[in-house]
C-alpha positions as CSV (number, residue, x, y, z in Angstrom):
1,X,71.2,99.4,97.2
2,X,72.6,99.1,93.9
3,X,75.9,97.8,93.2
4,X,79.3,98.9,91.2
5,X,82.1,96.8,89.7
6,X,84.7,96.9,86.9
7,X,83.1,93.0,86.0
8,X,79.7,91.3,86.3
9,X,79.8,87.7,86.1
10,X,76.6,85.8,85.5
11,X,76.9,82.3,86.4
12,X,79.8,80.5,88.9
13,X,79.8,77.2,86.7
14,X,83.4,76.5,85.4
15,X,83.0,79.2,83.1
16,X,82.2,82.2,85.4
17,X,84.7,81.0,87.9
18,X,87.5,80.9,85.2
19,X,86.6,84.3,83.8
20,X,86.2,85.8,87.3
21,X,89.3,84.7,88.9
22,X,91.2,85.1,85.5
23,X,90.0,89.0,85.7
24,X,91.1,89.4,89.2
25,X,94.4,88.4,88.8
26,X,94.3,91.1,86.5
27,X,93.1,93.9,88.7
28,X,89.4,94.1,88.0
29,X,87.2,94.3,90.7
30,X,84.8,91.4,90.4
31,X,81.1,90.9,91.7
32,X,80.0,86.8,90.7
33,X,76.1,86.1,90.5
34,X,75.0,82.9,91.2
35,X,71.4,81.6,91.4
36,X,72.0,78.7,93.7
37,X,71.6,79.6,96.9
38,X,73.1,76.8,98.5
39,X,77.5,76.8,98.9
40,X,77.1,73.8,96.7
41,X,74.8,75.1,94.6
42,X,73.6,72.6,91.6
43,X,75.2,73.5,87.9
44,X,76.3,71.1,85.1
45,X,79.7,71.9,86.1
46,X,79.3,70.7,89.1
47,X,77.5,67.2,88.8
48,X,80.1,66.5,85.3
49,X,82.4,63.3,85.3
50,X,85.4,65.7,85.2
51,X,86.3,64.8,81.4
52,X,89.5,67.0,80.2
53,X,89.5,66.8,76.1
54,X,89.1,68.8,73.3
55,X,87.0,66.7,71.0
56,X,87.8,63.8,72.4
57,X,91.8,64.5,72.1
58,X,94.4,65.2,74.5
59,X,94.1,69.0,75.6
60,X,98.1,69.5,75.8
61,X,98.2,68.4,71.8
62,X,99.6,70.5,69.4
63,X,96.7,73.3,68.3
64,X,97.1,72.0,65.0
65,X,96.2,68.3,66.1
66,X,93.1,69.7,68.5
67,X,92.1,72.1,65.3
68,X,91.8,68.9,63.1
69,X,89.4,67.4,65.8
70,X,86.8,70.0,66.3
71,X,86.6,70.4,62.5
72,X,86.6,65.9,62.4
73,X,83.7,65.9,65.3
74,X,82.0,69.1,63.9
75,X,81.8,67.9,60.7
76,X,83.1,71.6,59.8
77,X,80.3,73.5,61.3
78,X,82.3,74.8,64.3
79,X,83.2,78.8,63.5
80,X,86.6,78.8,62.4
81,X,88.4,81.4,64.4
82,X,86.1,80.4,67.7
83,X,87.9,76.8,66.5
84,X,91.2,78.3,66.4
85,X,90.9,80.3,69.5
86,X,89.7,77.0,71.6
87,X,92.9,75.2,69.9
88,X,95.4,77.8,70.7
89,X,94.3,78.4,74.3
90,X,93.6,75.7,75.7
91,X,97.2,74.6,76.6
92,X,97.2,77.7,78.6
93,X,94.0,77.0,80.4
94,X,94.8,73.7,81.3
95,X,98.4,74.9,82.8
96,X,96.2,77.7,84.6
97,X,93.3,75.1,86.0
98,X,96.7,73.3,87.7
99,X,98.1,76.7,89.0
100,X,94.9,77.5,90.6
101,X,94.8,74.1,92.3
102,X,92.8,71.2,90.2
103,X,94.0,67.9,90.3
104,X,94.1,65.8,87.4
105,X,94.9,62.7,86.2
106,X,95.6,61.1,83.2
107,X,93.9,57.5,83.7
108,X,93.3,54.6,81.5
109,X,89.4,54.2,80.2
110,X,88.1,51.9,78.2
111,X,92.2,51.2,76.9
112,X,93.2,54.6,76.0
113,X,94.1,57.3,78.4
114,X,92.0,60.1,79.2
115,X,92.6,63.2,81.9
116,X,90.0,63.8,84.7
117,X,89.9,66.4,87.5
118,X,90.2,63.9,90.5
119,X,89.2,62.5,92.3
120,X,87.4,61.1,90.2
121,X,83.7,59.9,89.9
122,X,82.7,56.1,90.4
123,X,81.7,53.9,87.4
124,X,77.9,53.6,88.7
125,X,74.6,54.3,87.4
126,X,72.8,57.6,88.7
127,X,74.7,60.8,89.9
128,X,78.2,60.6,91.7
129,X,79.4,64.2,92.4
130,X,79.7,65.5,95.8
131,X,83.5,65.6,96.8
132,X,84.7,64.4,93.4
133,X,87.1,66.4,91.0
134,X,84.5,69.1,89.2
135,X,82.6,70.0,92.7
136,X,86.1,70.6,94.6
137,X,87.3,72.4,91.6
138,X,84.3,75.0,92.1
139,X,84.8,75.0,95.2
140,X,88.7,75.7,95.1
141,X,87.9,78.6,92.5
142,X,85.3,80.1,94.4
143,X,87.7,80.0,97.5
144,X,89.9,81.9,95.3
145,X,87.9,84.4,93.8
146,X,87.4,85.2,97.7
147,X,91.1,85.8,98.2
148,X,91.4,88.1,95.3
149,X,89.0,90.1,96.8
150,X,85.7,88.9,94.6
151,X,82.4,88.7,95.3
152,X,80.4,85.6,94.6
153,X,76.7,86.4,95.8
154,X,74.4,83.3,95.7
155,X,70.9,83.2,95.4
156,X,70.9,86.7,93.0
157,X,69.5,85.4,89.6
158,X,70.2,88.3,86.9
159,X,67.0,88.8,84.6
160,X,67.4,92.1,82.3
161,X,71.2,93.8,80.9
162,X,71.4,97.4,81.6
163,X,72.0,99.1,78.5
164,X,73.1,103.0,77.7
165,X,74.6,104.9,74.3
166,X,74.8,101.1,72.6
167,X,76.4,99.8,75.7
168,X,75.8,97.0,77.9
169,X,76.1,98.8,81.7
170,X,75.5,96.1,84.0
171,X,72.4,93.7,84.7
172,X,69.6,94.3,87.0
173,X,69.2,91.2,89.8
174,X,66.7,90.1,91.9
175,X,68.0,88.5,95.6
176,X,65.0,87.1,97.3
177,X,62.7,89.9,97.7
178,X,65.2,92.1,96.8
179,X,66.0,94.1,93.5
180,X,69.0,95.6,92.8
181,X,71.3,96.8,89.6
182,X,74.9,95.7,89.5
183,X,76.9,98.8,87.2
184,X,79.4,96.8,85.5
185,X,82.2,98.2,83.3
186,X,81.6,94.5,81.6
187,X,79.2,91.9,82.1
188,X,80.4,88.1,81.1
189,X,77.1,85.8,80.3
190,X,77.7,82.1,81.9
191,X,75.1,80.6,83.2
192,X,75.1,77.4,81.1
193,X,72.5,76.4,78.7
194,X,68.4,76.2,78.5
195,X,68.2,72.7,78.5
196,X,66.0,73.4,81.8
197,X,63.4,75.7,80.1
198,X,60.9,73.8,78.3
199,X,59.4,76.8,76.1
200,X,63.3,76.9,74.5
201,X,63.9,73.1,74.1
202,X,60.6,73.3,72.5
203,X,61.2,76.6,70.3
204,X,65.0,75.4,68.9
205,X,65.0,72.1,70.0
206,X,62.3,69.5,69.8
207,X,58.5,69.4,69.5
208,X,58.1,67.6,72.8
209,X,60.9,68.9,75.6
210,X,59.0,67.1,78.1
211,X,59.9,63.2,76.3
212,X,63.6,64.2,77.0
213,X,65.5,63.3,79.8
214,X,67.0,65.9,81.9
215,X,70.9,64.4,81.9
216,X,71.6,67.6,83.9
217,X,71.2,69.8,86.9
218,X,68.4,71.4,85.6
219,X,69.6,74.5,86.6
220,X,70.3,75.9,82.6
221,X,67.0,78.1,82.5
222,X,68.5,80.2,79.5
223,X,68.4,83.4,81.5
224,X,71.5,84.6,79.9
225,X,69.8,83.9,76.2
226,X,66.7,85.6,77.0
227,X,68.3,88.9,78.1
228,X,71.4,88.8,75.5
229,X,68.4,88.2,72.8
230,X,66.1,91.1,74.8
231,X,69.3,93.4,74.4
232,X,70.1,92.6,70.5
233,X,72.6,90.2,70.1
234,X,72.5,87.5,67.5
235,X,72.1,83.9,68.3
236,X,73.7,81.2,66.4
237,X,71.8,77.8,65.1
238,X,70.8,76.7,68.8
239,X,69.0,73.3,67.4
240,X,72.2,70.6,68.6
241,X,73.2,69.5,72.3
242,X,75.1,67.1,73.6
243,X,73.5,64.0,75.5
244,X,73.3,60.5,75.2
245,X,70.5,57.6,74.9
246,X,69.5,56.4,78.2
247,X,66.4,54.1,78.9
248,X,63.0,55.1,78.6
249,X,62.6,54.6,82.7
250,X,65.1,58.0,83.1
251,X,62.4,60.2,82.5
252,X,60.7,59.2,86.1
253,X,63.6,56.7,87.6
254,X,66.3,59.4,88.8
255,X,68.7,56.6,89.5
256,X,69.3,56.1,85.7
257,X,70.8,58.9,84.6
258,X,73.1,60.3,83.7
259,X,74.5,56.8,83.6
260,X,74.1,54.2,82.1
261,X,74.4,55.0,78.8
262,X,72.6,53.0,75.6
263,X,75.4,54.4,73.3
264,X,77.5,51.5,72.5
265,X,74.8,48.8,73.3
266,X,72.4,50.6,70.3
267,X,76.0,50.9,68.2
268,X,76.3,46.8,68.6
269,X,71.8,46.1,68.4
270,X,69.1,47.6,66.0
271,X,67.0,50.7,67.4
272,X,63.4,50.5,65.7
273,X,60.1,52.5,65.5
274,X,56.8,51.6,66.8
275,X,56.6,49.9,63.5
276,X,59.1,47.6,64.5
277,X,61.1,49.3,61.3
278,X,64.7,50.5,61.3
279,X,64.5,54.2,61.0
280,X,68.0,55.4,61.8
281,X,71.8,54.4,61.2
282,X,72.6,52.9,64.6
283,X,76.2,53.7,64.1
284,X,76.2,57.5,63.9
285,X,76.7,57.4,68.0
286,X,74.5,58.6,71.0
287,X,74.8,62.3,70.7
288,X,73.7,62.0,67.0
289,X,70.9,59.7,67.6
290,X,69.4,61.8,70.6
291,X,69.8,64.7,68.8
292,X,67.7,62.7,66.2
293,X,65.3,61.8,68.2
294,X,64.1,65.1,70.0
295,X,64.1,66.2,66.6
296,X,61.5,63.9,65.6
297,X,57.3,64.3,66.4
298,X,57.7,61.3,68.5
299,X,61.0,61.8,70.9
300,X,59.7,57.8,72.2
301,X,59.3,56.0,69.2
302,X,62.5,53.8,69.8
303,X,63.4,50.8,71.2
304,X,66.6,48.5,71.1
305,X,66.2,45.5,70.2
306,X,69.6,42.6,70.5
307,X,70.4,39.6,71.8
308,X,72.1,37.6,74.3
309,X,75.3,37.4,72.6
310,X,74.9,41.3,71.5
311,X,74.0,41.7,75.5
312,X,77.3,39.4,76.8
313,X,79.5,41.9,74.7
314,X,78.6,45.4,73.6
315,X,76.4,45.5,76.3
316,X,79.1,45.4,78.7
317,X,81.6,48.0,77.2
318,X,80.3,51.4,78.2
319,X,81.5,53.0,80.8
320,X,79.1,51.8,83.2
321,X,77.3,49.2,81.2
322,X,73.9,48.5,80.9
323,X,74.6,44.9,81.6
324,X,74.3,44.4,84.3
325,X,73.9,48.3,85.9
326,X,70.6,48.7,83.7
327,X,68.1,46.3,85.5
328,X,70.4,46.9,89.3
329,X,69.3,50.6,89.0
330,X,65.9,49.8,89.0
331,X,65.9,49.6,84.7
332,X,63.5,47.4,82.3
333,X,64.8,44.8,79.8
334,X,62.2,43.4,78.4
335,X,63.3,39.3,77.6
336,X,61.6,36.6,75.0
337,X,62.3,33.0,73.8
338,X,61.7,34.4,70.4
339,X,61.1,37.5,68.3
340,X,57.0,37.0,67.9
341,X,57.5,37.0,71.8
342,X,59.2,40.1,72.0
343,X,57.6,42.0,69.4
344,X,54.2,41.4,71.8
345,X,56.8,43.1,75.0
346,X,57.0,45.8,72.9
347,X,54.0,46.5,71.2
348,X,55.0,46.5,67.5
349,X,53.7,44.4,64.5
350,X,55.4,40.2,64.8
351,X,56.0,39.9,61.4
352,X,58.0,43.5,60.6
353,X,59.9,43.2,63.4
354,X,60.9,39.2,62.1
355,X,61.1,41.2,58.7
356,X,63.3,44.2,60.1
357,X,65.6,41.4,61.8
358,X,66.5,39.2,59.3
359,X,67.5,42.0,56.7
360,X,69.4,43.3,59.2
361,X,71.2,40.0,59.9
362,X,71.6,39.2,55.9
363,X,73.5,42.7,55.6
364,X,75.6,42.1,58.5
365,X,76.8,38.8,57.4
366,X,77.3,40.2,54.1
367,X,79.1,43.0,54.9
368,X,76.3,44.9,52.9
369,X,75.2,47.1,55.7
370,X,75.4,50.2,53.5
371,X,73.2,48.8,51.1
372,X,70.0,48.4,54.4
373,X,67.9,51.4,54.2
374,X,68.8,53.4,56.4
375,X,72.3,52.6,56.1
376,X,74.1,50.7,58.6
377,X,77.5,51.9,59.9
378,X,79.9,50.3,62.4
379,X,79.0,51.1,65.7
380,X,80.8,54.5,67.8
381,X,82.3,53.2,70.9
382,X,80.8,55.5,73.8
383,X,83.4,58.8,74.2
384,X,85.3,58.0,70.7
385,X,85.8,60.6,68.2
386,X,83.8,60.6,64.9
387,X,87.3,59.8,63.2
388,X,88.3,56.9,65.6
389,X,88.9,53.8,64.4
390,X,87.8,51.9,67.4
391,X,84.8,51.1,66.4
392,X,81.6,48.6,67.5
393,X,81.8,45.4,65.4
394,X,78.2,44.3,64.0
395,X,76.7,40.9,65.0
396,X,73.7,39.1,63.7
397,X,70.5,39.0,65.8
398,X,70.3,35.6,66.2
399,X,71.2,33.9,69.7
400,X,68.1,33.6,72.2
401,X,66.8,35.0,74.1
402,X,65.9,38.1,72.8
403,X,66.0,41.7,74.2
404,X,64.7,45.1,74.0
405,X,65.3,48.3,75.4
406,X,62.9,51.5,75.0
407,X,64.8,54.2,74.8
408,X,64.6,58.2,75.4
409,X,66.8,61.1,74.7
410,X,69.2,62.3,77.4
411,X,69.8,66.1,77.4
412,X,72.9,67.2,79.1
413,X,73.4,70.9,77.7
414,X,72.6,72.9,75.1
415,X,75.3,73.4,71.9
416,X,73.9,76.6,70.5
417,X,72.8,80.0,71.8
418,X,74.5,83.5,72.2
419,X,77.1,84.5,69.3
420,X,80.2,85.7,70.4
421,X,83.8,86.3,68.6
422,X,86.9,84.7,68.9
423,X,88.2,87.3,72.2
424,X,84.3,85.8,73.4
425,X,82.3,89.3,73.0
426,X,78.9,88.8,71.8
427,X,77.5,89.8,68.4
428,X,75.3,92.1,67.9
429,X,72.4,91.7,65.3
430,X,74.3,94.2,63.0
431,X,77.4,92.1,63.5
432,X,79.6,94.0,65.4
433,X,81.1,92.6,68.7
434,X,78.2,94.3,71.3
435,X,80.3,96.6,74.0
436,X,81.7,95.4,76.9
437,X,79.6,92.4,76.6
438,X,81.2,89.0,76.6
439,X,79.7,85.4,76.8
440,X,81.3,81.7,78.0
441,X,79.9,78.3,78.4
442,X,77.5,76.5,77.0
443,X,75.4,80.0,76.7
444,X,77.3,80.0,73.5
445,X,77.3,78.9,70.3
446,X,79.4,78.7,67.5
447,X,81.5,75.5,68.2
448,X,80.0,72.9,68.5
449,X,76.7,71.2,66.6
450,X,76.3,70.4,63.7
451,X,73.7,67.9,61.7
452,X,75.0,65.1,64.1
453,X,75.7,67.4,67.7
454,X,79.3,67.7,67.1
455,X,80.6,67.8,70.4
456,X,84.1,69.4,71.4
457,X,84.0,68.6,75.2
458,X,82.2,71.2,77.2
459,X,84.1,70.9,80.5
460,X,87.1,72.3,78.9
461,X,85.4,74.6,76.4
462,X,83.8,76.5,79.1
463,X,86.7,77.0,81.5
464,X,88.4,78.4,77.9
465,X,85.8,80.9,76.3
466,X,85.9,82.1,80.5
467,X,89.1,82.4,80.3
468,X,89.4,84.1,76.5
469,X,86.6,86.8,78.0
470,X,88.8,87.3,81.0
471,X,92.0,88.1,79.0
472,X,90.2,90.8,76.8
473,X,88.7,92.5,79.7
474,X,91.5,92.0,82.0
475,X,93.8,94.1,78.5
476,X,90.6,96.6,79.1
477,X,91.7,97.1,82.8
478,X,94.8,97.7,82.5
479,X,94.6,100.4,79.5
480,X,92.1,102.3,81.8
């Protein structure tokens, strides 16, 4: 039996939820598809730390202030009026997140204070979600939704848009063994990313999706790319996405991701090839170096290499550091008297790894690094902002023993994707906003990206472009 509703909603992520409930309060009748069959079905929203931020800055700053960050972290690349519509709305989202019952709270990290939904997730390697801030936020929305008289049906996975005179209709959905069409005055898109589908990671992404760490629930299969794409719209540059450098053991050890994180350690040690060369500026941060490494032919050519006193000190200032979480999770560190010693752990040449090591350490005590090829910048610390000035102070490579790290690429969700306008309706190939077709989440691209994976905090920026679509269909509603 086929099914008829003023809104579709693909996807009950943070983004769905927002843009469903947001519609419902505004009189549409509202039908939610989900995938996950389960009540607590898996979604990046779900499993995430609960980070509130705009770009690493307080969401309830001045527009002008958060504007200045996305085009800081972006490096410009961010569309301007998506920018300016994130900026300006966000205040409003975060005030509506608190109506609709999320906790937050604005707690100290790493010396500054950030806001998380609570309760908030333990500092521990491997996954901590059930019962903290993100997964009872779902589950408050979707408990809402219900009382508004929406539908969230689970275990319907929408594969194809319905379209008619130019016009997006509805979707057509298959539910087990069923197949159905959902009639839809408009259809929102949010089902996340395609950092799950391997054929895309490979197609915008990197040459070998399957060398990358899956920082995420795994449930981003790009569905909502493949049929906005089928249907004509345009897609914006979809080759960034936010992650971070874990070890090498992630790919098969579950219990070391998504934490802990390389970031800062790297942004303190040296990260070299299998030529035991320097072959990228350790300071550009961990999305911009795993970015840079799926971009690469060989995703696993890097390795950190540092030592003890490198270890006692940046290694222990990440959120949950590698030292001492790395090896208690089950993680290698690889440990030698000397650097012909650990050059043989590794497997790269003795003498360009002695070579590599004491330019490196000539620079640093110079103060030369930009004269090293690559460069050599100060260190990111792990969640700071491109323009921070906390930064990772650089140490020689000198106190025994030494240590080395092999790293991989850790992909939490996808930065690029479906183009949509500032009220969030997709684009059309022609360029004209695509009827009563609208897109949120990380489905979406447009804001953040970038040569170095800007990244504008996607927790918040998909609970905002859901509630953006919601407030131009919800005007739609009430004209009609």
């Amino acid at each position: 039996m086929n099914m008829e509703t003023d809104l579709a909603v693909v996807g009950a992520g943070i983004a769905g939820l927002t843009a469903a409930n947001r519609a419902a309060q505004q009189g549409a009748r509202v039908l939610v598809l989900e995938a996950g069959e389960d009540e607590h079905y898996a979604c990046n929203s779900r499993i995430a730390t609960g980070a509130l931020n705009v770009a690493h800055t307080d969401p309830h700053s001045d527009p002008a202030v958060l504007r200045q960050a996305i085009e800081v972290d972006t490096e410009g690349h961010a569309t301007p009026a998506l920018a300016d519509a994130l900026a300006g709305t966000v205040g409003r989202v975060m005030a509506w997140l608190r109506q609709e019952g999320a906790r937050m709270i604005n707690m100290p990290i790493q010396g500054t204070n950030r806001w998380r939904l609570a309760p908030p997730r333990t500092w521990s390697a491997g996954l901590d979600w059930q019962g903290r801030g993100p997964d009872v936020l779902l589950q408050t929305l979707a408990a809402n939704l219900g009382k508004r008289g929406g539908t969230l049906l689970r275990g319907a996975r929408a594969h194809e848009l319905r379209l008619a005179g130019g016009r997006c209709t509805g979707v057509a959905v298959r539910q087990g063994a069923r197949a159905f069409d959902v009639k839809a005055g408009s259809t929102v898109l949010a089902d996340g990313g395609f950092q799950g589908n391997s054929q895309f990671v490979q197609r915008f992404i990197s040459p070998r999706p399957e060398c990358l760490t899956q920082r995420s629930a795994g449930t981003g299969r790009g569905d909502a790319l493949m049929m906005a794409e089928a249907a004509g719209a345009r897609l914006t540059d979809a080759r960034s996405f936010y992650g971070h450098l874990l070890a090498r053991d992630s790919l098969h050890k579950p219990g070391l991701w998504p934490y802990p994180t390389m970031d800062t350690l790297v942004g303190g040690a040296i990260m070299v090839d299998r030529a035991g060369r320097r072959f990228l500026d350790e300071g550009l941060g961990g999305i911009a170096l795993s970015n840079a490494l799926a971009w690469s032919p060989d995703p696993l050519a890097a390795t950190a290499v540092f030592d003890q006193a490198i270890w006692d000190s940046t290694g222990r200032t990440e959120l949950v550091p590698p030292n001492p979480q790395l090896v208690a999770a089950g993680g290698t560190l690889l440990q030698a008297p000397d650097l012909a010693a650990l050059a043989a752990l590794i497997g790269v040449p003795a003498g360009n790894l002695q070579d590599t090591v004491a330019s490196y350490n000539r620079a640093v005590l110079a103060s030369a690094g930009a004269e090293l090829v690559p460069r050599r910048t100060l260190g990111r610390m792990f969640g700071e902002s491109r323009g921070s000035s906390r930064r990772v102070g650089l140490m020689p490579i000198a106190q025994p023993p030494f240590y080395a790290v092999a790293l991989a690429a850790g992909i939490s969700y996808t930065m690029g994707g479906i183009e949509i306008d500032a009220q969030a309706r997709v684009i059309a190939r022609d360029g004209a906003p695509f009827p009563s077709l609208f897109a949120a989440g990380a489905c979406t691209g447009g804001i953040e990206g970038g040569p170095l994976g800007g990244y504008v905090g996607g927790f918040l920026k998909s609970a905002t472009l859901g509630y953006i679509a919601a407030e131009t269909i919800g005007a739609k509603v009430a004209i009609a």
